[in-house]
C-alpha positions as CSV (number, residue, x, y, z in Angstrom):
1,X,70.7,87.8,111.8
2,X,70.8,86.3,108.5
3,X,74.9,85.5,107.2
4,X,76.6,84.4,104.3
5,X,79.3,81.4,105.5
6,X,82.0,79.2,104.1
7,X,83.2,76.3,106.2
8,X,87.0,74.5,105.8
9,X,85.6,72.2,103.3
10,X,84.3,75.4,101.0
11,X,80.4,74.8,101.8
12,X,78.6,77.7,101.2
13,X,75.6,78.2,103.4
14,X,72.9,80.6,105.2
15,X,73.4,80.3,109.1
16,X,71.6,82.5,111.9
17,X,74.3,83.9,113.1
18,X,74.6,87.0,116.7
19,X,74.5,90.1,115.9
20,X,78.1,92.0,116.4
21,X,78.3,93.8,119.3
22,X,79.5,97.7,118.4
23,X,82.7,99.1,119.9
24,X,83.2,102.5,121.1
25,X,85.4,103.1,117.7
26,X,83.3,101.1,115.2
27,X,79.6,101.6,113.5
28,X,77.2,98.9,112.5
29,X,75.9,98.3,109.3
30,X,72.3,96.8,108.3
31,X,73.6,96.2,105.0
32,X,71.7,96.4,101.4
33,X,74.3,95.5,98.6
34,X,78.0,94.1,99.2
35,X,80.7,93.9,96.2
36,X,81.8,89.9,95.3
37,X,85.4,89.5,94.7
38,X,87.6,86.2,94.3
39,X,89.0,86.7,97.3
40,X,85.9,85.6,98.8
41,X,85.3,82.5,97.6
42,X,88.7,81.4,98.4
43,X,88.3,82.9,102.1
44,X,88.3,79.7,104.8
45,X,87.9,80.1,108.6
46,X,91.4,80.3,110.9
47,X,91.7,78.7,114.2
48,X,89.0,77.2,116.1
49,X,86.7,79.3,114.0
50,X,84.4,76.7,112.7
51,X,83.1,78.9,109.6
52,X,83.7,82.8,107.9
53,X,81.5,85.2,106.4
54,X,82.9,86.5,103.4
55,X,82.8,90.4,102.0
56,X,85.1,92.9,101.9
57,X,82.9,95.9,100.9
58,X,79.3,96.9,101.0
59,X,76.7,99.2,101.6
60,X,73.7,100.3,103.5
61,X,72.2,102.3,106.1
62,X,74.0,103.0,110.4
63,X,72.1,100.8,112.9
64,X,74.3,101.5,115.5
65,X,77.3,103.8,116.6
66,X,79.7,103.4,119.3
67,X,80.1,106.1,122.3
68,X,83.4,107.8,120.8
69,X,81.6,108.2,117.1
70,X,80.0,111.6,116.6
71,X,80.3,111.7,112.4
72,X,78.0,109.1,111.9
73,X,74.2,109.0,112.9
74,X,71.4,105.8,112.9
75,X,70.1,106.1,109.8
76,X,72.8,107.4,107.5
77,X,73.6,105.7,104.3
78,X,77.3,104.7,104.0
79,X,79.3,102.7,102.3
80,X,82.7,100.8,103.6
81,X,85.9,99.1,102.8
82,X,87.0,96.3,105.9
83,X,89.0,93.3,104.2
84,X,89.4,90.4,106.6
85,X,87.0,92.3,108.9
86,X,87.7,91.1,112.3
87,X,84.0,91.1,113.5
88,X,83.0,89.1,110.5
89,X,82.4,90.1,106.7
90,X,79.5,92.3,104.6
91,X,77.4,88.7,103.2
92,X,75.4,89.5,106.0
93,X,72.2,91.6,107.5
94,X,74.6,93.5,110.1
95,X,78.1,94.1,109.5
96,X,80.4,95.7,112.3
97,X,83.2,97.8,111.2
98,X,85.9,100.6,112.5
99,X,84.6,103.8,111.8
100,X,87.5,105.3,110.0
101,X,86.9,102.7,107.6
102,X,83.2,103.9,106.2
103,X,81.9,106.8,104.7
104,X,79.1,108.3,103.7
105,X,77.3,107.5,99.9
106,X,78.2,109.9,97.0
107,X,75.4,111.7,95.2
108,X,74.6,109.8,92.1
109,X,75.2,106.5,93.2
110,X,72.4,103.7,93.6
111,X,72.5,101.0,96.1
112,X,74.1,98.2,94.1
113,X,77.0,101.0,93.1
114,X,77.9,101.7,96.3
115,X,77.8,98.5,97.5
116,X,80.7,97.6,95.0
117,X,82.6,100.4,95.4
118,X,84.8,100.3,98.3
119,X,87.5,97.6,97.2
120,X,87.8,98.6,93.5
121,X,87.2,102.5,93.9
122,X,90.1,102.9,96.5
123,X,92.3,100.5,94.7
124,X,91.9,102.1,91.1
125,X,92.1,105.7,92.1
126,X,95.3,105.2,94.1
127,X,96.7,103.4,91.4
128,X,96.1,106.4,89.2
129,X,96.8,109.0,91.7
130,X,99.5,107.7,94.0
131,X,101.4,104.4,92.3
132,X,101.6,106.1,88.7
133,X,100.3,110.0,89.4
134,X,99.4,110.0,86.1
135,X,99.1,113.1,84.4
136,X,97.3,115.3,81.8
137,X,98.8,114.3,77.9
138,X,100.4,111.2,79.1
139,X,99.9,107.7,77.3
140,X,98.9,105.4,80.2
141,X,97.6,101.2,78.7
142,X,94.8,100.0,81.5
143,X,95.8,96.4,81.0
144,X,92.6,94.4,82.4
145,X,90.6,97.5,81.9
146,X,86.8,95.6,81.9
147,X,87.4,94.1,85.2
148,X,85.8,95.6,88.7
149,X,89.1,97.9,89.4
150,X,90.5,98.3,86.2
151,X,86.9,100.1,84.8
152,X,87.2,102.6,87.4
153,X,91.2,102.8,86.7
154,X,90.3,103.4,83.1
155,X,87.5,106.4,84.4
156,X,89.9,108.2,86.6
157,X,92.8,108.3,84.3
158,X,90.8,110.2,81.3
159,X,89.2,112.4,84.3
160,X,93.2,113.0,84.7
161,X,93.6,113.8,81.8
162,X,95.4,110.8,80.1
163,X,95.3,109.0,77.4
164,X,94.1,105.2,77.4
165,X,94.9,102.2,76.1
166,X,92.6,99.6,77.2
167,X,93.5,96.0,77.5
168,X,89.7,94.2,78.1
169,X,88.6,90.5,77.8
170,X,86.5,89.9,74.4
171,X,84.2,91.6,72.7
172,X,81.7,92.7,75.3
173,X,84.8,94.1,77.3
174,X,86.4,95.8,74.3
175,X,82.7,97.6,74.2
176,X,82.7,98.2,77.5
177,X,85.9,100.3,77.8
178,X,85.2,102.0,75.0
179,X,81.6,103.1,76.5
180,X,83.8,103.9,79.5
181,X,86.2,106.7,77.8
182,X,89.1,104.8,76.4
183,X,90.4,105.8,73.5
184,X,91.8,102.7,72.4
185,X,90.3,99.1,73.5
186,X,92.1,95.8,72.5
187,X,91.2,92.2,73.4
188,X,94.5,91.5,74.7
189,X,94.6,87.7,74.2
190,X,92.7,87.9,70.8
191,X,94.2,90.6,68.7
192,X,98.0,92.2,68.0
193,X,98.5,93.9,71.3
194,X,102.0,95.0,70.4
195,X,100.7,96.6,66.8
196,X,97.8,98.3,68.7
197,X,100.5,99.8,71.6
198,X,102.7,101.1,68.4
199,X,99.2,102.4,66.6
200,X,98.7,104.2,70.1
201,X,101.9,105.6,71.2
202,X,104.6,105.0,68.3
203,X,106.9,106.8,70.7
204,X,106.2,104.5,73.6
205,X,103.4,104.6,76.5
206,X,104.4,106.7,79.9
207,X,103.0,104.3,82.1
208,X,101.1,101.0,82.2
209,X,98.6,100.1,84.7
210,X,98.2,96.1,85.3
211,X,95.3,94.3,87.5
212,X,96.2,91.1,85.5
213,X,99.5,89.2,84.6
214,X,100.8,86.7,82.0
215,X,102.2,87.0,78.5
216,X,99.7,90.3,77.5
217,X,100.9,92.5,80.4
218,X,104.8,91.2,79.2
219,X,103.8,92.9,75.4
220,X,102.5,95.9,77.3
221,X,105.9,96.6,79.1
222,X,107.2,95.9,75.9
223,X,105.9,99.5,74.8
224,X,106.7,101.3,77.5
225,X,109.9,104.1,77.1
226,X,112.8,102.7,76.6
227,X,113.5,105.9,79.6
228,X,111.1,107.0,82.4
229,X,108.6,104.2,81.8
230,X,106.3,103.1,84.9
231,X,104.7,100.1,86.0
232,X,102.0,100.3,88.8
233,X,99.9,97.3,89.8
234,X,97.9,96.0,93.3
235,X,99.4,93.3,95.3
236,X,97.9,89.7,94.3
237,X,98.5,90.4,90.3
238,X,99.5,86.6,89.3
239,X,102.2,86.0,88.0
240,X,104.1,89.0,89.6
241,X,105.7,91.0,86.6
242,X,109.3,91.1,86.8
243,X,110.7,94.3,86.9
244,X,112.6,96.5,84.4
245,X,115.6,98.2,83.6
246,X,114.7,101.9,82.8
247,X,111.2,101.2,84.3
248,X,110.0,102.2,88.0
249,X,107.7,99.4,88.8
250,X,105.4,100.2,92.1
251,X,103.0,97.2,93.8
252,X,100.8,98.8,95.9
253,X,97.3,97.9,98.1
254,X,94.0,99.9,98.3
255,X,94.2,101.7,101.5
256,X,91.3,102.7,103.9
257,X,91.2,105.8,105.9
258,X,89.0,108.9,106.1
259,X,91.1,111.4,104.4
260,X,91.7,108.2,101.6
261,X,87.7,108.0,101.0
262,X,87.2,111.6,101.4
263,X,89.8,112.1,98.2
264,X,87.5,108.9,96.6
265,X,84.3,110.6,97.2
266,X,85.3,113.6,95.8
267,X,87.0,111.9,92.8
268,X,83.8,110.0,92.2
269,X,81.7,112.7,92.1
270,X,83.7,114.9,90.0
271,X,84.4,112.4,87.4
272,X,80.6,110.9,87.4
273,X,82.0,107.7,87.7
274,X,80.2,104.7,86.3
275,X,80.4,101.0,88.6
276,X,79.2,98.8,86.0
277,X,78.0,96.0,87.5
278,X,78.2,92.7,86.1
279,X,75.5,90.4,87.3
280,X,73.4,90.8,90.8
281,X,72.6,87.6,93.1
282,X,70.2,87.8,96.1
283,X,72.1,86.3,99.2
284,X,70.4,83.0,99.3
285,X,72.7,82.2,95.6
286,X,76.2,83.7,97.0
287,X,77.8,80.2,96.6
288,X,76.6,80.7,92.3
289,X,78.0,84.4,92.6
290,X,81.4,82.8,94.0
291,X,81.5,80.2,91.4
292,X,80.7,83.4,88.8
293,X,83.7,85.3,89.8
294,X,86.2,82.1,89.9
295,X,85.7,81.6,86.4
296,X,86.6,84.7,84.7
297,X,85.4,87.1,81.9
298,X,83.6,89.1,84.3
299,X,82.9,92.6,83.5
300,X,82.6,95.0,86.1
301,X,82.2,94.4,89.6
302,X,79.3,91.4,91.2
303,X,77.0,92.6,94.0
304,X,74.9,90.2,96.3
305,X,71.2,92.0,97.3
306,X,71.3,91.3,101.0
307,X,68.0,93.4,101.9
């Protein structure tokens, strides 16, 4: 098969590469669309290893089950969440992953969606749900609100029930967010953050919900209650905010599991949520796509067309 790799120097090429072999426990993937994240262009092989194959999410239709796996059938179209797969990443034609970690597509959702969904739908939704559990009337700021995780964050908190402040990068994000539900959008580096927080909540924002760092997320936590505030933001938010008297600050990571992408799928459909996707690369231009998400300003989530 056809694979995405990155050697130790950072070369980005298109090897022939065997096709995983399927454990009893796991499911194999021809895949169709994987999500493109940063982490992936930083990813170098370990070991002996003499290259990787970057993904950590994608999508596309069973190939191959293993003897214990009875909810999944050749032929269904699924979707899955694996980061650092141990049989090698979703930049390729077959990816081969533990079962518990894919599911089945949501209605609504084309290829390219579901192939960015995994990492930033899992993360966003337990940020809302679990970190913050956000709930119906409170005043919530989605700081980095037009990135991959933070437009879904944004989606699932007004399907909550909150209000929203959105935090976005430029213009095109402010538009973005606003598209998206929220009913405040700021460019956080360009305008008065702090007088649009006071505009929003003059008594002080419940909660904030970070997926980036620096000097705008500091003015955000600036407008948080003085009593009762929260904080809630993924692990590998640079610089790591410092915490808060008065505020309960909670860093958490997306988790995979059935029950967690049951509650996802659900959510997703429910909400009708929207993965707006950025820009799409065919697989033979990944190493462009990784230089596109290294540099920023990138609204929504990249896919890479594999089939």
């Amino acid at each position: 098969m056809k694979a995405v790799t990155v050697d130790r120097r950072g070369r980005v090429s298109i090897r022939d590469v065997p096709v995983p072999a399927v454990g009893r426990r796991e499911v194999r993937i021809a895949v169709d669309t994987s999500g493109v994240g940063s982490w992936d262009a930083w990813m170098r092989p370990e070991g002996s290893d003499p290259f990787v194959v970057p993904g950590s999410d994608g999508a596309g239709a069973v190939s191959a089950v293993g003897s214990r796996i009875r909810r999944f059938r050749v032929g269904d179209r699924v979707y899955s969440y694996s980061y650092q797969n141990r049989k090698g990443g979703f930049h390729a034609q077959e990816v081969v992953v533990d079962a518990k970690k894919v599911t089945r597509v949501p209605r609504g959702l084309d290829r390219k969606q579901a192939g960015a969904l995994g990492t930033i739908g899992l993360t966003a939704l337990q940020g809302v749900d679990d970190a913050l559990r956000l709930r119906t009337g409170e005043n919530v700021i989605a700081h980095g609100a037009s990135g991959g995780v933070g437009t879904l964050a944004l989606q699932f908190a007004k399907w909550r029930g909150a209000r929203v402040l959105a935090t976005a990068s430029g213009r095109d994000g402010v538009a973005l967010a606003r598209r998206l539900g929220a009913d405040a959008a700021v460019d956080g580096k360009r305008e008065d953050l702090r007088a649009a927080a006071r505009r929003f909540a003059p008594d002080g924002v419940d909660a904030v919900l970070a997926f980036a760092g620096g000097k705008s997320l500091a003015v955000c936590l600036d407008a948080l209650k003085k009593r009762g505030g929260r904080l809630a933001y993924p692990n590998g938010v640079e610089p790591v905010p410092r915490k808060r008297r008065g505020v309960k600050t909670t860093a958490y990571d997306g988790i995979t599991g059935v029950a967690e992408f049951d509650r996802l799928n659900r959510a997703v459909t429910a909400a009708k949520i929207e993965v707006p996707i950025a820009k799409t690369y065919p697989m033979s231009r990944a190493g462009v796509a990784y230089k596109f998400v290294t540099k920023g300003h990138v609204l929504g989530k990249v896919a890479l067309r594999i089939r």
